[in-house]
C-alpha positions in Angstrom: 12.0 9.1 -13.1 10.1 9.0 -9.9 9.1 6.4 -8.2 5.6 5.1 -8.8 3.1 4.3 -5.9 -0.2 2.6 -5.9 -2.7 4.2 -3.3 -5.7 1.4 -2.7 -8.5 2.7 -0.7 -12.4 2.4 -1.2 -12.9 5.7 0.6 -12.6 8.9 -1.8 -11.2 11.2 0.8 -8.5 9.3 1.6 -7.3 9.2 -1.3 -7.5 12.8 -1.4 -5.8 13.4 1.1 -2.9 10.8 0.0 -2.6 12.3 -3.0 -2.0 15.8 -1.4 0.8 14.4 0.9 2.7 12.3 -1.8 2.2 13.7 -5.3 5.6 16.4 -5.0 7.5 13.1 -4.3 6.4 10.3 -6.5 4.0 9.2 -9.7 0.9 8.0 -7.8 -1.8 5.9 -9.4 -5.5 5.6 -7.8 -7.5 2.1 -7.2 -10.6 2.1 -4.9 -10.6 -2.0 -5.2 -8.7 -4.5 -4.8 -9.7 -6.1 -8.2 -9.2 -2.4 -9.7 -5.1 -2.6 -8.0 -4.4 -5.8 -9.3 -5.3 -4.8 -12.7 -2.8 -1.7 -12.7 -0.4 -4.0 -10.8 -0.6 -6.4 -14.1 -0.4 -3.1 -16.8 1.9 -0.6 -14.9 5.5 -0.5 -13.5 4.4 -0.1 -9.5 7.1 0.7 -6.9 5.1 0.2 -3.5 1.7 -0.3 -2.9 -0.3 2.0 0.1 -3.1 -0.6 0.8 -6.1 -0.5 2.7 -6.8 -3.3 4.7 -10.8 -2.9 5.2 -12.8 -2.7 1.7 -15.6 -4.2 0.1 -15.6 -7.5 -1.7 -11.7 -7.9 -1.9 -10.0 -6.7 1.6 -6.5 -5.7 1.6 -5.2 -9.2 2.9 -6.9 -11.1 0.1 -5.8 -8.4 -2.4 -2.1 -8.8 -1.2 -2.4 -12.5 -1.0 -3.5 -12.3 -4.7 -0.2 -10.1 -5.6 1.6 -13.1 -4.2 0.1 -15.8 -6.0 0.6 -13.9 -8.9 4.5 -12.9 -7.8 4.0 -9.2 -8.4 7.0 -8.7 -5.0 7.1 -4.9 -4.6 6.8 -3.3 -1.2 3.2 -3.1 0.6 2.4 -0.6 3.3 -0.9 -1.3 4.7 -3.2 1.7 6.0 -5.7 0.5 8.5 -8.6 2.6 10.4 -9.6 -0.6 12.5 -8.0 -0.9 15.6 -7.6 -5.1 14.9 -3.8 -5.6 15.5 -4.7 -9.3 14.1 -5.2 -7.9 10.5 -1.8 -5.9 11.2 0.3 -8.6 12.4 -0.9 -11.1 9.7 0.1 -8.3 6.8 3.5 -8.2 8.4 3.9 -11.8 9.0 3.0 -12.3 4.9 5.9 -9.7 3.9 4.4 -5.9 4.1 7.3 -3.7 5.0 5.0 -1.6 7.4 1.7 -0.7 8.4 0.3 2.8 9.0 -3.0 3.8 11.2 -5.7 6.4 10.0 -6.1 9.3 10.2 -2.2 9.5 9.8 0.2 12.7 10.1 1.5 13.4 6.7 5.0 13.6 7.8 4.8 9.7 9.3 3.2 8.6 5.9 6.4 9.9 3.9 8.9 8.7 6.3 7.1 4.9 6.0 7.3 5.4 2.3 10.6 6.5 2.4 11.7 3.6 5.3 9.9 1.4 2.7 11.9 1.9 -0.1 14.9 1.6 2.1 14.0 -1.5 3.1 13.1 -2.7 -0.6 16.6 -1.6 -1.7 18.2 -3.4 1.2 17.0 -6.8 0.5 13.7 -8.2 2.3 13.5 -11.1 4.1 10.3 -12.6 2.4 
């Protein structure tokens, strides 16, 4: 069985475009929320999670601090279109195994992926 990834992202396209770089590779679900990812973090098996860091209501930090509350401990990549390294560094420093910039080149978004896994398999350092 393939490996299942969450894509969370509040903008339609980029989850288009997600879709059409990862789907030959792994099972991907959809969220445009963070309330929407936590519910399919709670109901499906969920390998890694491609999060978006800027979204309405429930940003990516708040929805990954929520996932750790609630000890859901799969890998996180974070996509991010803002240029705030703050936002970056304080998803690292909370355990993401990477983070990725938009608009990103396809074949950088499936070598994170991959490098994620890698890592997960490894053993993180939470």
């Amino acid at each position: 069985m393939e490996k299942c990834i969450l894509v969370v992202d509040d903008d339609e396209m980029n989850l288009k475009r997600t879709k059409i770089i990862l789907q030959r590779h792994y099972d991907l679900l959809f969220a445009e929320s963070g309330e929407e990812a936590l519910d399919l973090l709670r109901s499906e098996k969920i390998d890694m999670v491609l999060l978006d860091i800027e979204m309405p209501n429930m940003n990516g930090i708040e929805t990954f601090e929520h996932m750790r509350e609630e000890q859901i401990d799969i890998p996180v990549i974070f996509l991010t279109a803002s240029g705030d390294e703050d936002n970056v560094l304080d998803a690292l420093s909370m355990g993401a195994v990477n983070y990725l910039k938009k608009p990103f080149i396809p074949q950088e978004l499936l070598k994170r992926v991959a490098k994620g896994f890698e890592k997960d398999e490894n053993g993180r350092a939470d």
